[in-house]
ChimeraX commands (.cxc) that place a marker at each C-alpha (Angstrom):
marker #1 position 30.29,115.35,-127.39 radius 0.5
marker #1 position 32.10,111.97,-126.04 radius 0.5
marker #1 position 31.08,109.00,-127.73 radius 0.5
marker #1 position 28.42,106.91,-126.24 radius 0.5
marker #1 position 29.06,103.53,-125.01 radius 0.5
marker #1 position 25.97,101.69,-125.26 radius 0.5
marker #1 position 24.73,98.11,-124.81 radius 0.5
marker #1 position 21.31,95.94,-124.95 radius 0.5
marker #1 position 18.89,96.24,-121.98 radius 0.5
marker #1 position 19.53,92.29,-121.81 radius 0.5
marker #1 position 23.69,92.69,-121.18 radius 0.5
marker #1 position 22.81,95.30,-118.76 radius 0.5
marker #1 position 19.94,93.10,-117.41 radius 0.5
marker #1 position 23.30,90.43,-116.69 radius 0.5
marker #1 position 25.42,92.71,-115.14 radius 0.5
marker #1 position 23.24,94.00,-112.28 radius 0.5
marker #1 position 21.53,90.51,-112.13 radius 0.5
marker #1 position 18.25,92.01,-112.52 radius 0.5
marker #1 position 15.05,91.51,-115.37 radius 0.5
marker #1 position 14.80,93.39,-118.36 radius 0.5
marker #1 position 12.01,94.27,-117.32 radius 0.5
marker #1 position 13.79,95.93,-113.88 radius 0.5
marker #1 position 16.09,97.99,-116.73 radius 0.5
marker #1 position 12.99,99.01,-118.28 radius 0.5
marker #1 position 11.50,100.62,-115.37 radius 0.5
marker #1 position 14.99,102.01,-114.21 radius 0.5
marker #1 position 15.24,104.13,-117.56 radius 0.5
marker #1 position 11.34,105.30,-117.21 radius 0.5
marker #1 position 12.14,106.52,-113.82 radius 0.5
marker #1 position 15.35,108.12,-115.02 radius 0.5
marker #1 position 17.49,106.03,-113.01 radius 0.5
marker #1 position 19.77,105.13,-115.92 radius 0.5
marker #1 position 20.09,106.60,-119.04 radius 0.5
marker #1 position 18.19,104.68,-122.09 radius 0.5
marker #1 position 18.85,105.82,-125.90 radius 0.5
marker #1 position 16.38,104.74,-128.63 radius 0.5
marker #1 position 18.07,103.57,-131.73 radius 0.5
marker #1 position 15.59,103.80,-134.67 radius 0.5
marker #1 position 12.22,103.46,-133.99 radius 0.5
marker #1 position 12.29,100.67,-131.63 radius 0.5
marker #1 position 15.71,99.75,-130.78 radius 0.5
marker #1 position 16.39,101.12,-127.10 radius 0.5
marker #1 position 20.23,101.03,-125.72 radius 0.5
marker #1 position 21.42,101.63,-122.13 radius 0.5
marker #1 position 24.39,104.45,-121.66 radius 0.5
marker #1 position 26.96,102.08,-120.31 radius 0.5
marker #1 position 28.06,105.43,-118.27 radius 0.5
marker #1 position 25.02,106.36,-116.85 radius 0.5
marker #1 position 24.94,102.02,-115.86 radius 0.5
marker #1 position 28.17,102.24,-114.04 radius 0.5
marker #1 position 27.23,105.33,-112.39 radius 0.5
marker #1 position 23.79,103.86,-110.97 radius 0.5
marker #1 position 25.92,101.26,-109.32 radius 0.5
marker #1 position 27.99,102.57,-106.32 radius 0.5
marker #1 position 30.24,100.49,-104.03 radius 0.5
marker #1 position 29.52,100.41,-100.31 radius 0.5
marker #1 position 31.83,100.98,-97.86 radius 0.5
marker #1 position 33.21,98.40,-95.77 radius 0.5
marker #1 position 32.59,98.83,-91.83 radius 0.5
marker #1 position 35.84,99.09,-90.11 radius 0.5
marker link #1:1,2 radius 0.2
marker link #1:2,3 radius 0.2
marker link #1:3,4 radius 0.2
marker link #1:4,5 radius 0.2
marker link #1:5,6 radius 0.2
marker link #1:6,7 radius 0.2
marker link #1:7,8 radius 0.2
marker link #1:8,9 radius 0.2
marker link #1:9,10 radius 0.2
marker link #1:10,11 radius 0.2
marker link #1:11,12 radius 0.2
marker link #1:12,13 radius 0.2
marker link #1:13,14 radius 0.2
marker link #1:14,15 radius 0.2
marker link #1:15,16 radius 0.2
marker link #1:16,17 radius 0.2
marker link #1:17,18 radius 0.2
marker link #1:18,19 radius 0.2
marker link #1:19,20 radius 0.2
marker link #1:20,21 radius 0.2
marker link #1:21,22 radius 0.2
marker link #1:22,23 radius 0.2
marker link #1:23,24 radius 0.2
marker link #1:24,25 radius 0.2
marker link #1:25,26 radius 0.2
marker link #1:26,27 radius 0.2
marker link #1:27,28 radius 0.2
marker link #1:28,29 radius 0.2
marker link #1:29,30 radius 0.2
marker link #1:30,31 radius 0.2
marker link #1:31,32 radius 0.2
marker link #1:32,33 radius 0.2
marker link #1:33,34 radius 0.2
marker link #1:34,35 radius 0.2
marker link #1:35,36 radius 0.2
marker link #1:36,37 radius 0.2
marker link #1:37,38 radius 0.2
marker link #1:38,39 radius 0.2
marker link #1:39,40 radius 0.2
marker link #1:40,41 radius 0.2
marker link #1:41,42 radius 0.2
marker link #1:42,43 radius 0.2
marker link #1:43,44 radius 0.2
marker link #1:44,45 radius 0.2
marker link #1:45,46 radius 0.2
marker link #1:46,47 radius 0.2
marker link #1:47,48 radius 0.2
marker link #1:48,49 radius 0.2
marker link #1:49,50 radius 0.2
marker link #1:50,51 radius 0.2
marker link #1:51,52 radius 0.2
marker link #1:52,53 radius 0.2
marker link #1:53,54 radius 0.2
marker link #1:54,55 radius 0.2
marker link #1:55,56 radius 0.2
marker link #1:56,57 radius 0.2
marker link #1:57,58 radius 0.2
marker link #1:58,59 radius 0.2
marker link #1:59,60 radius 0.2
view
């Protein structure tokens, strides 16, 4: 199994410039991938992140 690459819900928050709170419900729909760390400590895949964002094409 690869090793995970995980960061807060706040960093990934940053990068899509979206709430926490927009992270939370992203990982309860199973947009992105969370991982819970201990008992209360949740991490999002960095993976399953970059995946969620796709480029659009450019119109020619």
């Amino acid at each position: 199994m690869p090793a995970l690459n995980l960061i807060s819900i706040v960093d990934a928050a940053a990068e899509l410039s979206v709430s926490t709170r927009t992270i939370r419900r992203y990982i309860a729909e199973g947009k992105i991938e969370g991982v819970r760390v201990g008992s209360r400590l949740i991490r999002v895949n960095r993976r399953s992140l970059d995946a969620f964002v796709t480029p659009m094409g450019v119109a020619a």
